[in-house]
Structures are given as structure tokens and as C-alpha cells.
N, C-alpha and C positions, 0 to 999 in steps of 0.2 A: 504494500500500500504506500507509507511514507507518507511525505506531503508535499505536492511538485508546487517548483516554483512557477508553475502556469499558472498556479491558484494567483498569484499576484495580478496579473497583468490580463488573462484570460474570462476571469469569474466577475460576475457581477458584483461590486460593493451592497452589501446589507446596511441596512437603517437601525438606531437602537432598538427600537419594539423586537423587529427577527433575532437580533442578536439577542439578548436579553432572555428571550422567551427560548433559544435552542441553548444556551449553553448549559453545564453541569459542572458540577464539583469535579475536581482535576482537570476541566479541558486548559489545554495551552493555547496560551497569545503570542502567536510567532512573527516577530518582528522583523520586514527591514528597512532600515532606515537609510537615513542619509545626512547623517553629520559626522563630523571626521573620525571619532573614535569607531564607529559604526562601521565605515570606509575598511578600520583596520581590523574588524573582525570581520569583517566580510573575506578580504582581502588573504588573509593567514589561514582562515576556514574554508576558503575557492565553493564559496556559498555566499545565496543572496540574504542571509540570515544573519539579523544581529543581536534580537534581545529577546527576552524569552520571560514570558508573566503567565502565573495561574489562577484560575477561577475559583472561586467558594461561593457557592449556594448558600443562603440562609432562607429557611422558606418560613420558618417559622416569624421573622417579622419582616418578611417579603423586602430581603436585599440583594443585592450579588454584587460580591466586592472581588477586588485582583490584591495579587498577594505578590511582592516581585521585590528584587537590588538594582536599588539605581543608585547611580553615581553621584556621589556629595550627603546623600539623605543613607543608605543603605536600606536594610527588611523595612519594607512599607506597606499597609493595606489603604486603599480607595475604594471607593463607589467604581463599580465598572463605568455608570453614567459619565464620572468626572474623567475616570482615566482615559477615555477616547476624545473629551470634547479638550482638556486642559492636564496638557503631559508635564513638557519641560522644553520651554521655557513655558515662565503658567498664562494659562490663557489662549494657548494654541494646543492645536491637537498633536497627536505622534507626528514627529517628521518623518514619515514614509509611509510602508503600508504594513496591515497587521492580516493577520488567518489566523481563525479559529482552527484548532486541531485537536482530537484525540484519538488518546489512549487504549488501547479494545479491553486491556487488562483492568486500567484503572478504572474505567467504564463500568467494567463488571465487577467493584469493591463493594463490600458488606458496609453497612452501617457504622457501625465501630471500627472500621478498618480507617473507614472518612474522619471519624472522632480522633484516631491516633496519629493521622495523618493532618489534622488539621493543630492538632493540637500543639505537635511538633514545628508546623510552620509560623503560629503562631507565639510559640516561647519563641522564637529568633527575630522577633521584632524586636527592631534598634542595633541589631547588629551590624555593625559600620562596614563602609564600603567609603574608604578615606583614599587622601593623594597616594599614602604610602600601597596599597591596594593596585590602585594603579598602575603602579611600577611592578610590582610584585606578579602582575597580568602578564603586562609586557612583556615582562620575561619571559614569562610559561609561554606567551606567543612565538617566542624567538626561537626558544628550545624545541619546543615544538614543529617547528618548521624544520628542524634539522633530527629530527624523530628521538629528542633525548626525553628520556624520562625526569621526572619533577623531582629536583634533591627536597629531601624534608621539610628545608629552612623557609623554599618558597608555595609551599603545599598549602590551599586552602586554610583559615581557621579561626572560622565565626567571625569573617574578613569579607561577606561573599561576591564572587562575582554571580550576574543571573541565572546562568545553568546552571551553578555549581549549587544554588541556594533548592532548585528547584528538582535537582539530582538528588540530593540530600532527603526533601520531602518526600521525593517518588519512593526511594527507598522504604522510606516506612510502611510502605504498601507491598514489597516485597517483589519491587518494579525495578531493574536494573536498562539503565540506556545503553545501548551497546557504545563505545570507543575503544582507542586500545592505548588511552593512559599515556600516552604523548602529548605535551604541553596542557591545555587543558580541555576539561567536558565543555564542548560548546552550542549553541544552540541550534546549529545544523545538525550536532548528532541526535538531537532530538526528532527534526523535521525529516531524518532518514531513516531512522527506528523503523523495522520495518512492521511494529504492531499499529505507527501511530499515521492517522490519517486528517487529511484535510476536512474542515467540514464548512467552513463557509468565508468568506472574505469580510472585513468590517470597517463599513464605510469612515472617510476622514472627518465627514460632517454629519455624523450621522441625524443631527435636528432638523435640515436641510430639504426645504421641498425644491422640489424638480425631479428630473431622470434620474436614476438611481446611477446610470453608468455616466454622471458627470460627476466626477470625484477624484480629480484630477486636481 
């Protein structure tokens, strides 16, 4: 399956009510962007994939928030509503485009599995994702291009980068993403997993009336 990057360019943009109303607990928000850090995971990862956020249902007081590491803030949760209309910088949307994608495994989690898995993503709120972080990336970028494995010093640690935040949470579900542990987990290995799949494309404006495919 995977998740081809024709979903980008090929599928029509979704409005918040579709998106809203198809998502579930674990699906990924598969980003790519287009600002310069973006550029270099793209770039080191020979994918058009740069960030990587997850969903959580609350139906019980009818919310859906994203759960993700971003850069300067690190573990954060939003309103799905705000995280598509007002990313980074505030007040604008994602700079690129985003796909809905899952899991078939995670898809098909118990109850309590959602509980341990939410739970876990939720003690890592606040945990930073600083300058020094950044550097600490780079590196694993560097190395990884040259297929060296990650010495200790510059290994993940409650530091996170986005896939590595959201690797950590799959884990608790007993969800491994395939790579082979060169430089780091990154969000193309998620959109290549070949459990996980595309499910819809999500528009940049999603309040926006007109043609759904002007979303340029």
C-alpha cells in the first residue's frame, strides 16, 4: 500500500467537515513542506516528506486534536481545526501540503491499547525540541547519508525530532516502522511502511468556499 506521493498533487484537497469527520485515533498527518529545514529532510530522505503529526479522537467531549514536535515549542497538542488553518508562522496555514494516512495495525487497536498509547504520548508533553536538537539532527542526517549508524551521544532522548516522537508512541501499540537505523527514523519511513496507507489529502484552506481543487 504505502502512501504515494501522487496523493499530493493528484487527489483532490478535503475541507475541515470531510477531514474531521474521516479521521481516527492514530491516523498520521504526513507533511510536505516547503521551508528550508523541510528542503533538508526532504532532500537526505530522497522523499517529498517532511513532518509527521498524529490524531487523537476525543469523542467523548467531541474534539480531535494533533499530537506532534515542532521546532522551538517541542511535544504539543492542538485542535486539528487550528493546526491546518494556523501552523507556524501563527496565523497561516502548513507551508505545503499535508495526507491523511493510516495504519491497518493501529486501525485495528483495542481500546486500552488507545489508552496506553495515548497516554504515553501525552506524558511527553513539553518535551523540548531546542537549537541544540537541531544540531544533534543534522548530524544523524549527515551520518546517515553515509549509512553510519547513530553513536549513543547523539541518539534520541526526550529531545524529539517528529518521527522519532511518533515512532516512540506507535511503539506502544506494539507497531514497529520498518528502517534500518541509519541516521534517523524519518517521516518517509512512515509514508513507505508498507501497512500504512493514504486516505485523503487536506485542504490548505480548509474554511474556504469555492472549488475544492483551488488550493493552490
Amino acid at each position: 500500500m504505502t502512501t504515494p506521493a501522487e496523493a499530493l498533487k493528484d487527489w483532490t484537497p478535503q475541507r475541515y467537515a470531510a477531514v474531521r469527520a474521516g479521521v481516527r485515533t492514530g491516523d498520521l498527518l504526513i507533511c510536505s513542506g516547503n521551508q528550508a529545514f523541510s528542503r533538508v529532510i526532504q532532500w537526505a530522505t530522497n522523499s517529498p516528506w517532511s513532518h509527521i503529526a498524529m490524531v487523537v479522537r476525543l469523542d467523548e467531549i467531541d474534539r480531535v486534536f494533533v499530537m506532534e514536535a515542532v521546532q522551538k515549542i517541542g511535544v504539543r497538542v492542538v485542535p486539528l481545526s487550528r493546526w491546518i488553518t494556523d501552523f507556524q508562522p501563527h496565523d497561516k496555514p502548513f507551508n505545503g501540503k499535508v495526507v491523511v494516512a493510516r495504519h491497518d495495525v493501529v486501525a485495528g487497536a483495542s481500546a486500552e491499547q488507545f489508552r496506553r498509547m495515548s497516554g504515553f504520548a501525552t506524558d511527553q508533553l513539553g518535551c523540548p525540541f531546542d537549537a541544540g536538537q537541531l544540531v544533534r539532527i543534522a548530524v544523524r542526517i549527515g551520518l546517515g547519508l553515509f549509512g553510519v549508524r547513530l553513536p549513543r551521544m547523539i541518539q534520541p532522548n526526550k529531545e524529539y525530532f517528529c518521527s522519532e516522537y511518533l515512532d516512540e508512541c506507535y511503539q506502544q501499540l506494539g507497531v514497529k516502522i520498518p528502517w534500518d537505523g541509519r541516521g534517523f527514523i524519518a517521516p518517509s519511513n512512515f509514508a513507505r511502511a508498507p501497512q500504512v496507507q493514504a486516505v485523503m489529502r487536506v485542504s490548505r484552506f480548509p474554511f474556504r468556499e469555492g472549488p475544492l481543487e483551488d488550493d493552490e
